[in-house]
MMTF fields as JSON, N, C-alpha, C and O atoms, coordinates in Angstrom:
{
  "mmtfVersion": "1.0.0",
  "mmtfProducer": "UNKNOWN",
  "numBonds": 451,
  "numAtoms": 452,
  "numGroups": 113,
  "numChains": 1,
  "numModels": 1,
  "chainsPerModel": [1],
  "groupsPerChain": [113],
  "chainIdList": ["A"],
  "bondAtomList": [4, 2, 8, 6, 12, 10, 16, 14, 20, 18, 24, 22, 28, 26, 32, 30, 36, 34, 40, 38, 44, 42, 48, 46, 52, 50, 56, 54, 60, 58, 64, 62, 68, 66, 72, 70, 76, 74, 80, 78, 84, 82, 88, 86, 92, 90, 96, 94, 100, 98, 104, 102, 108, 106, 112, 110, 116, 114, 120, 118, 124, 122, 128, 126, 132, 130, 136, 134, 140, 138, 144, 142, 148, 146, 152, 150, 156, 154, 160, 158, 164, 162, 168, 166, 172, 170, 176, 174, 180, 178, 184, 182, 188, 186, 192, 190, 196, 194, 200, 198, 204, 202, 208, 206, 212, 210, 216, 214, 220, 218, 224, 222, 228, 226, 232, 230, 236, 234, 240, 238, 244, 242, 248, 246, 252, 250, 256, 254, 260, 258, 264, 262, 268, 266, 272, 270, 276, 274, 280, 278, 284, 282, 288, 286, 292, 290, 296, 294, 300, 298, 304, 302, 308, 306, 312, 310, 316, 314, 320, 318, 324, 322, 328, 326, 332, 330, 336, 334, 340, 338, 344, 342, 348, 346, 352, 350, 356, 354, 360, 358, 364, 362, 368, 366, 372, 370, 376, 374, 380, 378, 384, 382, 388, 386, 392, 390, 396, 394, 400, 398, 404, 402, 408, 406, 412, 410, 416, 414, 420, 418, 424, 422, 428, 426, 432, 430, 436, 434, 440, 438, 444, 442, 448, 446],
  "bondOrderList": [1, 1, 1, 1, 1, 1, 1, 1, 1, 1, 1, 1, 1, 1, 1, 1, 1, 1, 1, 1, 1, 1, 1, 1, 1, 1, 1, 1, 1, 1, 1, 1, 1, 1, 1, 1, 1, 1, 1, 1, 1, 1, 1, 1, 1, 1, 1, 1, 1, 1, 1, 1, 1, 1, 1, 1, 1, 1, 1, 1, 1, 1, 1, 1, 1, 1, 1, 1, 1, 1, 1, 1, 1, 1, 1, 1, 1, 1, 1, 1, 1, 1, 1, 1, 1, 1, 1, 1, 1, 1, 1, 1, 1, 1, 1, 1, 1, 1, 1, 1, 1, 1, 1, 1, 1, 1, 1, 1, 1, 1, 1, 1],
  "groupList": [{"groupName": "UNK", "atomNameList": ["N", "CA", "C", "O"], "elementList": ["N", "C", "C", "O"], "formalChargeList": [0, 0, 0, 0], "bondAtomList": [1, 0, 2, 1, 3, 2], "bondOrderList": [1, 1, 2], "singleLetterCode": "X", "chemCompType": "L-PEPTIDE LINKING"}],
  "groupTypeList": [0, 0, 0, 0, 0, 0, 0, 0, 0, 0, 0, 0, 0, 0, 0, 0, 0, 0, 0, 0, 0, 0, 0, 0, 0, 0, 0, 0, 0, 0, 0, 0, 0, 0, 0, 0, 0, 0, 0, 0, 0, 0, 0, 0, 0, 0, 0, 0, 0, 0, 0, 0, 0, 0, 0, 0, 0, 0, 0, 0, 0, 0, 0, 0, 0, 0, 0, 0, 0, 0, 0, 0, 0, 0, 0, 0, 0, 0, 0, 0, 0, 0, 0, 0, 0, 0, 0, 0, 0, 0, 0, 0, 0, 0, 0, 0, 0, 0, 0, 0, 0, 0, 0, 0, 0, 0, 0, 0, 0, 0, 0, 0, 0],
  "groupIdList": [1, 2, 3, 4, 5, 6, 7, 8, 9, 10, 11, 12, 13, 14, 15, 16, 17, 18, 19, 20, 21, 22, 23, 24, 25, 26, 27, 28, 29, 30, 31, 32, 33, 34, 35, 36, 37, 38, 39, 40, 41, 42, 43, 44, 45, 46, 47, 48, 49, 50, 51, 52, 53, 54, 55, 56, 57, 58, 59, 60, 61, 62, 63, 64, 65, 66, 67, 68, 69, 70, 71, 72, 73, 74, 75, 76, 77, 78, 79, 80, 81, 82, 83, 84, 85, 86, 87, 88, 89, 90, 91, 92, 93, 94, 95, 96, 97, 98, 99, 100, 101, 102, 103, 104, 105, 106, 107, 108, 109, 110, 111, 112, 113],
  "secStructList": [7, 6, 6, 6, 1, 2, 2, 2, 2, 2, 2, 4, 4, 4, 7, 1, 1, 2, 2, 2, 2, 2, 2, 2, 2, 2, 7, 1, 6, 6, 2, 2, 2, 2, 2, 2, 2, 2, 6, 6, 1, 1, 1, 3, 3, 2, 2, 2, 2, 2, 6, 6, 6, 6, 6, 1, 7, 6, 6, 2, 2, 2, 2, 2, 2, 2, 2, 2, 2, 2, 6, 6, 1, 3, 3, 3, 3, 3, 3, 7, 7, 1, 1, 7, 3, 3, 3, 3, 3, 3, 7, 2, 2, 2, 2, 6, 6, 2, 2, 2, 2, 2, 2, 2, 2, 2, 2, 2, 2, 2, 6, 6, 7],
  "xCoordList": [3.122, 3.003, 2.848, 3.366, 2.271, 2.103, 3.395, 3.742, 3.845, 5.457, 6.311, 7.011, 6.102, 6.618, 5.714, 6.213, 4.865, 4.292, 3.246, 2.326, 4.374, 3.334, 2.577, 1.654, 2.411, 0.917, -0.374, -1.52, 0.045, -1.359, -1.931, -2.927, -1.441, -2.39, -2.913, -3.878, -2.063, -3.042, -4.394, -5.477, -4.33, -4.979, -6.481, -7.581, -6.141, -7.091, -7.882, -8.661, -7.949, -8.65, -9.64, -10.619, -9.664, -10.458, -11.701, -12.638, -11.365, -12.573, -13.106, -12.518, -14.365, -14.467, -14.591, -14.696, -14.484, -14.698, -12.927, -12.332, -12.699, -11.871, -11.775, -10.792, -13.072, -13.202, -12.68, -11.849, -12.846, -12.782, -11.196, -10.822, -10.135, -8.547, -8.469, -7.917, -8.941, -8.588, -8.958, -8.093, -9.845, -10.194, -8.891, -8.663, -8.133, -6.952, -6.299, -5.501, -5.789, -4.629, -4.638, -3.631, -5.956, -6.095, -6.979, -6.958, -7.627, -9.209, -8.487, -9.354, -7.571, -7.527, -7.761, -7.885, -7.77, -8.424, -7.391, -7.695, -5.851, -4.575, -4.223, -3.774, -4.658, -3.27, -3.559, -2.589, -4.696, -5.108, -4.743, -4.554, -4.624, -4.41, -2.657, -1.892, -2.544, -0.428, -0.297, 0.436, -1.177, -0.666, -0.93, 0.005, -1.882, -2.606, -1.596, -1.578, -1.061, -0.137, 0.991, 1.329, 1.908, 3.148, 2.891, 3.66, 1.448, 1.291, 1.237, 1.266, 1.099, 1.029, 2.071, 2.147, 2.843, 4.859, 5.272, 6.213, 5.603, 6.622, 7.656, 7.732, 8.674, 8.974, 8.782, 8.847, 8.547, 8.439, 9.312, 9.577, 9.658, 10.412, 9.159, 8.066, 10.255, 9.173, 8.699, 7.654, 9.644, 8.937, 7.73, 6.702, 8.258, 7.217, 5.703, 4.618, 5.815, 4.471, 4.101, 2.924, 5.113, 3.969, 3.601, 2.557, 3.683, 3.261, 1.884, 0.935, 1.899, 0.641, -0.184, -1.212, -0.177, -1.217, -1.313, -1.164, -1.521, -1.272, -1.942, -1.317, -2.843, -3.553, -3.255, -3.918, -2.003, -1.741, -0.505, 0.136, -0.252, 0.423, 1.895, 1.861, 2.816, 4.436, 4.738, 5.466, 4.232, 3.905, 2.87, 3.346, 2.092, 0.977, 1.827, 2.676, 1.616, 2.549, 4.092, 4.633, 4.602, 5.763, 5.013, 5.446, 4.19, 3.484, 2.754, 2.454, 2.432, 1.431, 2.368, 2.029, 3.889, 4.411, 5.099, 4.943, 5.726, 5.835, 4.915, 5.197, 3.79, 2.466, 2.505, 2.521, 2.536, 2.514, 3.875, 3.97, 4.767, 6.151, 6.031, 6.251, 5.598, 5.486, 4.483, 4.673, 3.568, 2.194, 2.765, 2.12, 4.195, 4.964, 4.068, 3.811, 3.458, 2.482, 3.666, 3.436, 4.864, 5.731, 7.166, 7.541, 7.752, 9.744, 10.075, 9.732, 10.618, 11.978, 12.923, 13.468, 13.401, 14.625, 15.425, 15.244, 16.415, 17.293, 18.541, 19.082, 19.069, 20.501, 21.145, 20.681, 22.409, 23.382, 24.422, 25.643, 23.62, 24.034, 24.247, 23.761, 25.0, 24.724, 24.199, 24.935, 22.759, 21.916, 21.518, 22.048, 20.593, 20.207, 19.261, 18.54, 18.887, 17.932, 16.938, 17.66, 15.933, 14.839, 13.716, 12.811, 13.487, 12.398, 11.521, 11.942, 9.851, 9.366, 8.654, 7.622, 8.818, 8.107, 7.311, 7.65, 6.055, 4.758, 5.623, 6.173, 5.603, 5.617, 4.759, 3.585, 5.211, 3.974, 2.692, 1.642, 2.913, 1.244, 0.962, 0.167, 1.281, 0.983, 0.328, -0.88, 0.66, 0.247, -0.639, -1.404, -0.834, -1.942, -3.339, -4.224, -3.369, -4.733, -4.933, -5.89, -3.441, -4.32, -5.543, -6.342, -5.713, -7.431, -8.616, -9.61, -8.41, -9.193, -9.229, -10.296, -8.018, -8.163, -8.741, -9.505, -8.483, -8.707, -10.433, -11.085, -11.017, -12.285, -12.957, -13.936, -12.34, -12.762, -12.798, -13.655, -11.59, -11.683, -12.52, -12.866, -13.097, -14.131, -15.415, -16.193, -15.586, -16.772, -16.894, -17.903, -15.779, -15.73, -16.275, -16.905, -15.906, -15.792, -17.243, -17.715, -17.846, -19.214, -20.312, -20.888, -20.307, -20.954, -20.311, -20.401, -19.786, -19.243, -19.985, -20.176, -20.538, -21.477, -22.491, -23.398],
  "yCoordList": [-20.268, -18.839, -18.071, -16.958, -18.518, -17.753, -17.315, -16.374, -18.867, -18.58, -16.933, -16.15, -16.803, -16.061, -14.381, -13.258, -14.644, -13.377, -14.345, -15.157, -13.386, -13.956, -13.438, -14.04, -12.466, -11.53, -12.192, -12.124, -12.799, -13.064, -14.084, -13.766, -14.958, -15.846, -15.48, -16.07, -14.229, -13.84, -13.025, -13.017, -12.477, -12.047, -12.577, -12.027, -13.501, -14.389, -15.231, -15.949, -15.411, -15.788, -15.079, -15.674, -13.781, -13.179, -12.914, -12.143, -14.11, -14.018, -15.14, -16.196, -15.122, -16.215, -16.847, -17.953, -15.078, -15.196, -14.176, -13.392, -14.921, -13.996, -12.156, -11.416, -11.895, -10.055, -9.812, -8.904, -10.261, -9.755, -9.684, -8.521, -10.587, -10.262, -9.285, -8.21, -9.502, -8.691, -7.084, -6.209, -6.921, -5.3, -4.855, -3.729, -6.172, -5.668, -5.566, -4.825, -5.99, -5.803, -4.218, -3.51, -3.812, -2.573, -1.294, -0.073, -2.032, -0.856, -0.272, -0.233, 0.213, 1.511, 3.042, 3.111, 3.824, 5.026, 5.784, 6.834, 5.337, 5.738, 4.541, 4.796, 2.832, 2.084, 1.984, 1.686, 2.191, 1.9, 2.89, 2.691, 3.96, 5.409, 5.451, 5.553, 5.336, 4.989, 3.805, 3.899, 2.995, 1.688, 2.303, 2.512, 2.829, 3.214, 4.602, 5.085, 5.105, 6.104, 5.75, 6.022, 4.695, 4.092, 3.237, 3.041, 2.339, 1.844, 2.28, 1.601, 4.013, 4.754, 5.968, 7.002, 5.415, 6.09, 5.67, 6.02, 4.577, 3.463, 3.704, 3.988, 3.687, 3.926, 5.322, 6.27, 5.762, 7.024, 6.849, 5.941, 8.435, 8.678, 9.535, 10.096, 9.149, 9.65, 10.731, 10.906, 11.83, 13.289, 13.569, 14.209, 12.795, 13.129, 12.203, 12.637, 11.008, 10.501, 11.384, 11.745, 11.94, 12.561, 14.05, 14.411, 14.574, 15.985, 15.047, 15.715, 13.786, 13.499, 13.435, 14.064, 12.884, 12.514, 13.847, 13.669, 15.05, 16.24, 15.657, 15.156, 15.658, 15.612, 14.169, 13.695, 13.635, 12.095, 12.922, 13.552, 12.697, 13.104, 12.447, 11.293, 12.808, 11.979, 10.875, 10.012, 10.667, 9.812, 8.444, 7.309, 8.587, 8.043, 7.62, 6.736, 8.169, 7.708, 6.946, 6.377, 6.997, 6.294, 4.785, 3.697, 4.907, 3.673, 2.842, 1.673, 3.741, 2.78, 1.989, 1.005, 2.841, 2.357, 0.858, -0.213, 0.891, -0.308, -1.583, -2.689, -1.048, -2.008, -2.542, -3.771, -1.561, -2.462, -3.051, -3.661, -2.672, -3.543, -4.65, -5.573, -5.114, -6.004, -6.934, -8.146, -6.355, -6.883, -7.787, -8.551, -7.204, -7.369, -7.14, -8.0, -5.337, -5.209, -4.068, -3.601, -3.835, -2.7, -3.36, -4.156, -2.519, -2.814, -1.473, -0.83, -1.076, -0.233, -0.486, -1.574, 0.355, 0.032, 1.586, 2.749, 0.859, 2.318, 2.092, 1.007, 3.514, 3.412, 3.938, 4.938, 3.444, 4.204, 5.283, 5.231, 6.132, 7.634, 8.829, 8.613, 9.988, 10.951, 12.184, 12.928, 12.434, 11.821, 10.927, 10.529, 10.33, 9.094, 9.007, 10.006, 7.859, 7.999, 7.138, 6.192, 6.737, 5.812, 5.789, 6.297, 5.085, 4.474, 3.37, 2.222, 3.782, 2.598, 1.859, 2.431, 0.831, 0.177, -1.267, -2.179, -1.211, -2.421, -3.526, -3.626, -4.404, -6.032, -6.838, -6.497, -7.911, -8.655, -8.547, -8.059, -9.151, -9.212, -8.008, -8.003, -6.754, -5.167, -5.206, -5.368, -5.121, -5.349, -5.762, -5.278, -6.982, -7.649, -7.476, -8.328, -5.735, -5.2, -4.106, -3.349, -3.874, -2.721, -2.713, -1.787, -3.549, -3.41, -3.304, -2.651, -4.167, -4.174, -2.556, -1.994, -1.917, -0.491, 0.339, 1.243, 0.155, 0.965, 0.785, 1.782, -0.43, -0.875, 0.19, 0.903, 0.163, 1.083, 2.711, 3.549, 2.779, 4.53, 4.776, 5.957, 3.984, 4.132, 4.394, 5.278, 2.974, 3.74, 4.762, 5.464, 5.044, 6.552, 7.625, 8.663, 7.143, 8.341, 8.959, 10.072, 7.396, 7.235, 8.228, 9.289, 7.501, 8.175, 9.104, 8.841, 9.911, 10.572, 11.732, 12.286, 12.444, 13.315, 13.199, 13.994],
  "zCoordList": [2.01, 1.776, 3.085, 3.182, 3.935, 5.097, 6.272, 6.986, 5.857, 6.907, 5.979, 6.621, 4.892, 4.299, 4.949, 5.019, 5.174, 5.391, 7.085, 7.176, 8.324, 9.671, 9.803, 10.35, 9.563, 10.164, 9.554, 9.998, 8.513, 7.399, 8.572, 9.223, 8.728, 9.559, 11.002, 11.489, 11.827, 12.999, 12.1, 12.684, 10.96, 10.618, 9.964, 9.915, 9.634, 8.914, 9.827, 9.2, 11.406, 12.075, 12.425, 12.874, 12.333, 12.663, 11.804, 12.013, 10.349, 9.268, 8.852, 9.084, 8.133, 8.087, 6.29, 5.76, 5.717, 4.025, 4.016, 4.755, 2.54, 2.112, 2.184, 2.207, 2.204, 2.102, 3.284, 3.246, 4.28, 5.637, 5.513, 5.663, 5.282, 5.403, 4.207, 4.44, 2.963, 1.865, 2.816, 2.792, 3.346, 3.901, 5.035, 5.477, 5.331, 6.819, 6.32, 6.894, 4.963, 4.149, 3.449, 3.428, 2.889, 2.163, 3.023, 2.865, 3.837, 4.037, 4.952, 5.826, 5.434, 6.453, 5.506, 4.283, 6.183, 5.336, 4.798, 4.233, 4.892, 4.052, 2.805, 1.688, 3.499, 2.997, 1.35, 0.654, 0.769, -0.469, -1.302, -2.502, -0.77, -1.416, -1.61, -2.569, -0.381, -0.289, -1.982, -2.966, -1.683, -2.946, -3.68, -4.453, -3.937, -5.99, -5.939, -7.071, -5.339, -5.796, -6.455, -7.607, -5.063, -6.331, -7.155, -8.096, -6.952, -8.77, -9.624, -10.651, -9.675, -10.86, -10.852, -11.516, -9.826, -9.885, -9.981, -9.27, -10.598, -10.244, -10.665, -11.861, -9.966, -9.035, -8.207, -8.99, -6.751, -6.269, -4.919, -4.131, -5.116, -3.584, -2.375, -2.453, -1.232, -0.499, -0.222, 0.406, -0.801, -1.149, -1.806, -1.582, -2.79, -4.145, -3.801, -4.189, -3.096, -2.674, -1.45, -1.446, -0.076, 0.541, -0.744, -0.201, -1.387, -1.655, -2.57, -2.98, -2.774, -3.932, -2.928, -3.176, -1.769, -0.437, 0.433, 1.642, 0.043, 1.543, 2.582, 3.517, 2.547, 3.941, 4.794, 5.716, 4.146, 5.579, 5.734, 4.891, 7.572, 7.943, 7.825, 7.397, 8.036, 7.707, 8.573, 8.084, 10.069, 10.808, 10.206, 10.192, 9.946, 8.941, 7.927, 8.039, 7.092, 5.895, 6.119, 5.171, 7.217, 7.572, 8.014, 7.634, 8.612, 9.076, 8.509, 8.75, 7.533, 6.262, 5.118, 4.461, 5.064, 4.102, 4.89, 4.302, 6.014, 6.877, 6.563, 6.103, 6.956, 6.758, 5.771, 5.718, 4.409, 3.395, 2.615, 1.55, 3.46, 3.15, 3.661, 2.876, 5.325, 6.054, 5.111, 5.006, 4.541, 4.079, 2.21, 1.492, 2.039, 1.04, -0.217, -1.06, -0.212, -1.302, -2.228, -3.344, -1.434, -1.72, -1.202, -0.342, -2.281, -1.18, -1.324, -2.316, -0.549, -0.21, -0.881, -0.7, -1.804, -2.083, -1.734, -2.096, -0.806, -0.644, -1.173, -1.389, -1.418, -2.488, -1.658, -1.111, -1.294, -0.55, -1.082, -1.23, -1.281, -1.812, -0.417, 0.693, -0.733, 0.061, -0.586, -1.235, -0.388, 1.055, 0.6, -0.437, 1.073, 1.234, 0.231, 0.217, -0.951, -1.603, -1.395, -1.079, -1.324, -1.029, -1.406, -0.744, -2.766, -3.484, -3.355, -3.216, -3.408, -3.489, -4.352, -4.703, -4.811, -5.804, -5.594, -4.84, -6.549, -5.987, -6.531, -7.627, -5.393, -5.918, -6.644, -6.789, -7.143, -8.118, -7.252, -7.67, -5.748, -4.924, -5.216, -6.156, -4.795, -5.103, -6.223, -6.051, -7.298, -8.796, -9.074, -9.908, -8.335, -8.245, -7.682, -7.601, -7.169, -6.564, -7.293, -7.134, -8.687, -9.222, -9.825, -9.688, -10.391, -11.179, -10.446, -10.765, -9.177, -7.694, -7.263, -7.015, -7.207, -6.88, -7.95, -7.611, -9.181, -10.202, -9.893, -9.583, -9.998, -10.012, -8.601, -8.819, -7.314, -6.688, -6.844, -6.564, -7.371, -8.124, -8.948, -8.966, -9.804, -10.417, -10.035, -10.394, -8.799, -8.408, -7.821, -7.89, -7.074, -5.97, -7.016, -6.813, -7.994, -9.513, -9.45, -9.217, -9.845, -10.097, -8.924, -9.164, -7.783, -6.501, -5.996, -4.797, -6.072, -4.822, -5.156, -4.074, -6.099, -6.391, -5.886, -6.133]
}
């Protein structure tokens, strides 16, 4: 699994429990928010996800969606249309953190008052 995804293993040295890679994969202060959006567009273009996120910038959001393509939590799928169309949708791993995210929206729900 790892040859399939290289980053995972520079990444995973730097921990010594599972949480610690699970947080490099999700915890930046965009990449979790970028995922739980197209898990609940599925499919979305990239218009319509930056106007759900205002406040990340288009730079940001170009970089986060990379990350989590590289991270293979999302694909790209582009259609060769004119103009250009380009959708993204969660992969099974992706999929596989919605309840993990949902479980965090909840609590945000809970405390943030």
């Amino acid at each position: 699994m790892t040859e399939k995804f290289p980053n995972q293993k520079e990444r995973q040295k730097d921990f010594n429990c599972s949480l610690g890679f699970t947080m490099t994969v999700i915890g930046s202060k965009w990449r979790a928010i970028v995922l739980w959006r197209i898990l609940n567009s599925n499919p979305i273009r990239y218009g319509k996800l930056k106007k759900t996120i205002p406040n990340i910038s288009h730079k940001v959001l170009a970089q986060e969606l990379k990350k989590l393509e590289m991270d293979a939590l999302i694909e790209r799928v582009a259609y060769l249309t004119i103009p250009a169309k380009v959708e993204y949708i969660p992969t099974e791993r992706g999929k596989s953190l919605e309840k993990i995210l949902a479980e965090l929206c909840n609590w945000g729900k809970k405390y943030m008052d």
